[in-house]
C-alpha positions as CSV (number, residue, x, y, z in Angstrom):
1,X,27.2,-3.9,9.0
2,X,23.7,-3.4,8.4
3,X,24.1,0.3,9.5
4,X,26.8,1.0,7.1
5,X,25.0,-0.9,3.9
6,X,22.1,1.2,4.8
7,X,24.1,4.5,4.6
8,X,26.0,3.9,0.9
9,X,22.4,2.9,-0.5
10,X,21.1,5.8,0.2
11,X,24.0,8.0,-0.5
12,X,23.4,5.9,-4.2
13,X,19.9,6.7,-4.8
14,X,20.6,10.4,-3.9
15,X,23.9,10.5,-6.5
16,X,21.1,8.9,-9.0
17,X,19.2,11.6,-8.4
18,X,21.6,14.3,-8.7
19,X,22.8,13.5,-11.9
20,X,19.8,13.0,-13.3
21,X,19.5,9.5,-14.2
22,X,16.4,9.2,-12.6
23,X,14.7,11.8,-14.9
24,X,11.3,11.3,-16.6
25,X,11.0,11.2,-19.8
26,X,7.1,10.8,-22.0
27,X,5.9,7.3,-21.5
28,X,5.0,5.2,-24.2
29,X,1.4,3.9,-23.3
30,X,1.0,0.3,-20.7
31,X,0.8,-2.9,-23.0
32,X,1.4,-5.2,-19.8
33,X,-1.0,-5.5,-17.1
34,X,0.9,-4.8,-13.8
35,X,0.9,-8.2,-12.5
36,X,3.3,-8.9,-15.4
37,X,5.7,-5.5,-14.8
38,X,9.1,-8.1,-14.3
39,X,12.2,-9.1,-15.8
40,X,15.9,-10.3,-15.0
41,X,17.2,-6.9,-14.3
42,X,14.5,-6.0,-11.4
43,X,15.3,-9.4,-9.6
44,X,11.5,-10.5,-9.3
45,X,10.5,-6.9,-8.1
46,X,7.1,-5.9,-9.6
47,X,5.6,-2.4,-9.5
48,X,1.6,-2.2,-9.6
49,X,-1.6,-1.1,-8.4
50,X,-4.1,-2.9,-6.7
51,X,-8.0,-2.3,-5.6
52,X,-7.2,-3.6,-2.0
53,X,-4.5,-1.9,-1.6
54,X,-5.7,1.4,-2.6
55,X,-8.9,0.9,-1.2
56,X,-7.1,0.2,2.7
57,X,-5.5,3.2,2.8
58,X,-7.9,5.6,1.2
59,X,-9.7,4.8,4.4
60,X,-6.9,5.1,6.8
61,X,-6.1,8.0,4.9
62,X,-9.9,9.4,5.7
63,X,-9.5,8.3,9.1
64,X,-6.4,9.8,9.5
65,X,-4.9,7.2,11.4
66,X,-1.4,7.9,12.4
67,X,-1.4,10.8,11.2
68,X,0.8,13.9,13.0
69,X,0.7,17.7,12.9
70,X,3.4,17.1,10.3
71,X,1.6,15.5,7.6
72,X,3.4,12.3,6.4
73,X,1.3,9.5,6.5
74,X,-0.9,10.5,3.8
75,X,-1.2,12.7,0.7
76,X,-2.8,15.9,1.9
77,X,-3.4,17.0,-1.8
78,X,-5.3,13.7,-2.8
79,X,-7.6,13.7,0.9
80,X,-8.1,17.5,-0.7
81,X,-9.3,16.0,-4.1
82,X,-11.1,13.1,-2.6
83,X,-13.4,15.6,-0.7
84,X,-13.9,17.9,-3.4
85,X,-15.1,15.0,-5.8
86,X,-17.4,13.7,-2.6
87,X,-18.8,17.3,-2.6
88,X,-19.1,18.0,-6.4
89,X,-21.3,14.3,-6.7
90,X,-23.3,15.4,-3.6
91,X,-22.0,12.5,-1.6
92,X,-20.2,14.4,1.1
93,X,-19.8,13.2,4.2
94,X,-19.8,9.6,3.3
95,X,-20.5,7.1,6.5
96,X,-16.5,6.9,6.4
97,X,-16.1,10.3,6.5
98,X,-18.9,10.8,9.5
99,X,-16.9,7.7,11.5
100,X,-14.0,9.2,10.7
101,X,-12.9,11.2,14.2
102,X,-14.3,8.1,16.0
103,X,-12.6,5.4,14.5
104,X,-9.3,6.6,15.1
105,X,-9.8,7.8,18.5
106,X,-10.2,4.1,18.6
107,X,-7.7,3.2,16.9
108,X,-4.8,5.5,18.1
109,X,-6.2,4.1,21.9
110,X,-5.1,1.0,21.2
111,X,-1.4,-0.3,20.1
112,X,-3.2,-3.7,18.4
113,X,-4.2,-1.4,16.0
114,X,-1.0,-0.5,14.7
115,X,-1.0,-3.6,12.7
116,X,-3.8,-1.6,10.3
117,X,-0.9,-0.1,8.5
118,X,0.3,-3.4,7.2
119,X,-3.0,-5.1,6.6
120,X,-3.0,-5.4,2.7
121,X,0.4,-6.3,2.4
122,X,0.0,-9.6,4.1
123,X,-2.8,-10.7,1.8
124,X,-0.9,-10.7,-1.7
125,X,-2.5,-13.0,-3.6
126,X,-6.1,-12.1,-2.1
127,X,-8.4,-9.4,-3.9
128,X,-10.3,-7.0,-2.4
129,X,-13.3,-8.6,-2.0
130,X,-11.3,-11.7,-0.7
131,X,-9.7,-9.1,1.8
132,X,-12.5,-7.5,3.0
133,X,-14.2,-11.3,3.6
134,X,-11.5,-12.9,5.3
135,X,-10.9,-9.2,7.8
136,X,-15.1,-9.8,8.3
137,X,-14.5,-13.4,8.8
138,X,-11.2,-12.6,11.8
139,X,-13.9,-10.2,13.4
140,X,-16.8,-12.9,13.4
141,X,-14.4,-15.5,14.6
142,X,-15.0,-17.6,11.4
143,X,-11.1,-18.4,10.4
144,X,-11.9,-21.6,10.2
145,X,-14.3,-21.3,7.2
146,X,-13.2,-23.2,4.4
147,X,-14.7,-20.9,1.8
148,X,-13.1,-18.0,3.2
149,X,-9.5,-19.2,4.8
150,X,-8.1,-20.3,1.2
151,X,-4.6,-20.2,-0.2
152,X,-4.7,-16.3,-0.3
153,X,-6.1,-15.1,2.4
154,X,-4.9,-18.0,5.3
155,X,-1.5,-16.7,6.4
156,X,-3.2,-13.3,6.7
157,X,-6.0,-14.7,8.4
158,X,-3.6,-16.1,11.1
159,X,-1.5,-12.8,12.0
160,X,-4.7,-10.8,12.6
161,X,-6.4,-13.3,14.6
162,X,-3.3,-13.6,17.1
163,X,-3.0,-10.3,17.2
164,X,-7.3,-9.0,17.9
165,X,-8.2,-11.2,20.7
166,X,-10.5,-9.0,22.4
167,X,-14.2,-8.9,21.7
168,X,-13.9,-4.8,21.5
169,X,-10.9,-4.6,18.6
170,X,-12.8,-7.0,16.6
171,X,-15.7,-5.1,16.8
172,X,-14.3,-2.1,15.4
173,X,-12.4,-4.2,12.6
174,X,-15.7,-5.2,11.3
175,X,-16.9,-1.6,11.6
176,X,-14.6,-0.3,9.7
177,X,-14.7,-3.3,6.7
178,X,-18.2,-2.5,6.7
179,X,-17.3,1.1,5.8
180,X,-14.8,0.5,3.4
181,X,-17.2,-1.6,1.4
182,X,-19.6,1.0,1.5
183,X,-16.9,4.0,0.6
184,X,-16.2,1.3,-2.3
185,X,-19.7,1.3,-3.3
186,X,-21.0,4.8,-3.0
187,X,-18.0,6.4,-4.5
188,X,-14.0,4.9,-4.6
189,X,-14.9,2.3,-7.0
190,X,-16.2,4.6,-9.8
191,X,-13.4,7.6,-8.4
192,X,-10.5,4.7,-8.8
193,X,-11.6,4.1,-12.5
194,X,-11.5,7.6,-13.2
195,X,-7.7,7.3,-12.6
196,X,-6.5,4.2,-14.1
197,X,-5.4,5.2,-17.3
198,X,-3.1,7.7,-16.0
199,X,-1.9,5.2,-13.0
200,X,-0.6,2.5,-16.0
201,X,1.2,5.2,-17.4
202,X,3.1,6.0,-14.1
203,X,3.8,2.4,-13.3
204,X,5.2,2.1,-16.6
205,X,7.3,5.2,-16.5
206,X,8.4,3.5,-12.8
207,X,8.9,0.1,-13.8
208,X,11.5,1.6,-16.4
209,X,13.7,3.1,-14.3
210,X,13.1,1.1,-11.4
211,X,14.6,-2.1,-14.1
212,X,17.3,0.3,-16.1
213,X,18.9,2.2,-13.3
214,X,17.8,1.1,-9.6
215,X,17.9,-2.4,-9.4
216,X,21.1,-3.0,-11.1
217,X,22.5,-0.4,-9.0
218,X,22.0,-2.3,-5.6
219,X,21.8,-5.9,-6.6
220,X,24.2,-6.9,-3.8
221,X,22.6,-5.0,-1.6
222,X,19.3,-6.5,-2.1
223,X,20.8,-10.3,-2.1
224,X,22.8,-10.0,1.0
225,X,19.3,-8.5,2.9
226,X,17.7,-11.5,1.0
227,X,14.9,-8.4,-0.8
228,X,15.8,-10.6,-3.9
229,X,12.0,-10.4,-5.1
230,X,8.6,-8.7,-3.9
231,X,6.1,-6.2,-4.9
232,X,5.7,-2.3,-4.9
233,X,2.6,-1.7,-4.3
234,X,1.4,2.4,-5.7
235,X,-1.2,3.7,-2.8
236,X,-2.5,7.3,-3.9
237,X,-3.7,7.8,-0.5
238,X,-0.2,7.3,1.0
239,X,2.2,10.3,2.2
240,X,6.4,10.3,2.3
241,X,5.9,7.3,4.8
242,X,5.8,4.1,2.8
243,X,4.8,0.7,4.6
244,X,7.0,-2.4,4.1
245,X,6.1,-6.3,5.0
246,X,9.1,-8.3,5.2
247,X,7.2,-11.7,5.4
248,X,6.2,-13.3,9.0
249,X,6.0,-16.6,11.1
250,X,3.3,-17.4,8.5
251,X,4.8,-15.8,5.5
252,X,8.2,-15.9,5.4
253,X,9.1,-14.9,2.1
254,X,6.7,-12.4,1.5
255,X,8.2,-8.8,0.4
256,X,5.8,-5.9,0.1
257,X,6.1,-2.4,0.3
258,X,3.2,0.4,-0.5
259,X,4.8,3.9,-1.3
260,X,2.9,6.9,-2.6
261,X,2.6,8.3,-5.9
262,X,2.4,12.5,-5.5
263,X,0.3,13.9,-8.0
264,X,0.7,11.1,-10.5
265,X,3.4,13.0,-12.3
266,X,7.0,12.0,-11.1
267,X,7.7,8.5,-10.3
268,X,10.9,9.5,-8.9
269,X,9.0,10.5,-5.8
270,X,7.7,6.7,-5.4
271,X,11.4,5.0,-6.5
272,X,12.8,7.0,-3.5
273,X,9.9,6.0,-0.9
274,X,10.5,2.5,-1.8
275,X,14.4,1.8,-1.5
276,X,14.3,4.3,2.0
277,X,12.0,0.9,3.0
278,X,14.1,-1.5,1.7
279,X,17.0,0.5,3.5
């Protein structure tokens, strides 16, 4: 059953495609923050950008964790732009950049570590520096800190903790928090901002097809697989692969799925990553 609703979805979105009903048109400039990109037609679905999520897999994307002789995981063309902007300000390698080869010979070694894919998506209503404190926090054994394990970073929290148990993977968790903070500091924060303007304008241009011609399209579909609400989550860094959370033991409604955003210049490209995850 779940086979066959899986196939006619995607032979949908393709028809959409073909005839052109997903086509980009100019976008009128963001007047809604992306936290507020929702309405009746998308169900509950919101589209946005956020600093932790970005931020997560930049360095993963850096890292090149998971990543084949097949390119996939990550945007080649934005790990191309990232470096040449590192070089141009002088910054280049960065301590991510010289930890790089290390940290995922690391993490490839060891299957714990596939959870890293998923990591900002079970942390919702957390921001990055919440994130960042509450992944230090599961390294240093401190969950049970009452300033850090709050309403948006506990369920999180718990599925790492279960999951690094050994005194050697939450050594290299802290490692590499402690480089993303200082990747965020000596360059992503500023190189983010550079790009916002033109992100708003693709999530707008996304949110309005997503709402006009996607989400009416499969409405049964996404009721009968109970995706009746969630949030798409647009990661530069990421490739064709998108990442989808479908909620846990801890977090059982939580929908989330990351999807890339090639080029910032056809949304189309991001609408298709993220219904082949809900599929």
């Amino acid at each position: 059953m779940i086979a066959r609703h899986r196939l006619t979805l995607v032979q949908l979105v393709s028809g959409l495609f073909a005839v052109g009903i997903f086509a980009v048109g100019a976008a009128e400039p963001a007047d809604l923050s992306a936290q507020e990109m929702t309405s009746a037609l998308n169900g509950g679905w919101v589209t946005l950008s956020e600093p932790r999520v970005d931020l997560w897999y930049h360095g993963l994307a850096v890292v090149g964790f998971g990543e084949t002789d097949e390119p996939t995981m990550y945007d080649t063309a934005y790990l191309e732009r990232v470096r040449a902007a590192k070089q141009e300000l002088g910054i280049y390698p960065t301590p991510l950049d010289e930890r790089a080869e290390k940290l995922r010979d690391e993490f490839e070694g060891d299957p714990a570590f596939e959870l890293f894919h998923f990591v900002p998506l079970y942390f919702p209503e957390a921001s990055r520096d919440r994130m960042l404190a509450a992944l230090a926090a599961v390294a240093d054994r401190r969950t049970r800190d009452s300033t850090i394990a709050g309403r948006d970073t506990r369920a999180g929290m718990r599925l790492l903790e279960a999951r690094f148990r050994e005194g050697g993977q939450r050594r290299w968790l802290r490692e590499f928090v402690e480089l993303l903070q200082s990747e965020w500091d000596l360059f992503y924060a500023d190189f983010r901002e550079e790009t916002a303007a033109g992100d708003a304008t693709y999530l707008t241009v996304m949110r309005r097809r997503w709402e006009a011609d996607v989400a009416p399209a499969f409405a049964d579909f996404r009721s009968e697989e109970q995706l009746d609400s969630g949030r798409i989550y647009i990661a530069p860094a990421l490739g064709v692969e998108g990442r989808m959370f479908a909620g846990s033991s801890f977090q059982r409604t939580v929908h989330a799925i990351a999807v890339w955003a090639p080029g910032w210049n056809d949304p189309r490209a991001s609408i298709f990553s993220a219904v082949r995850e809900m599929c």
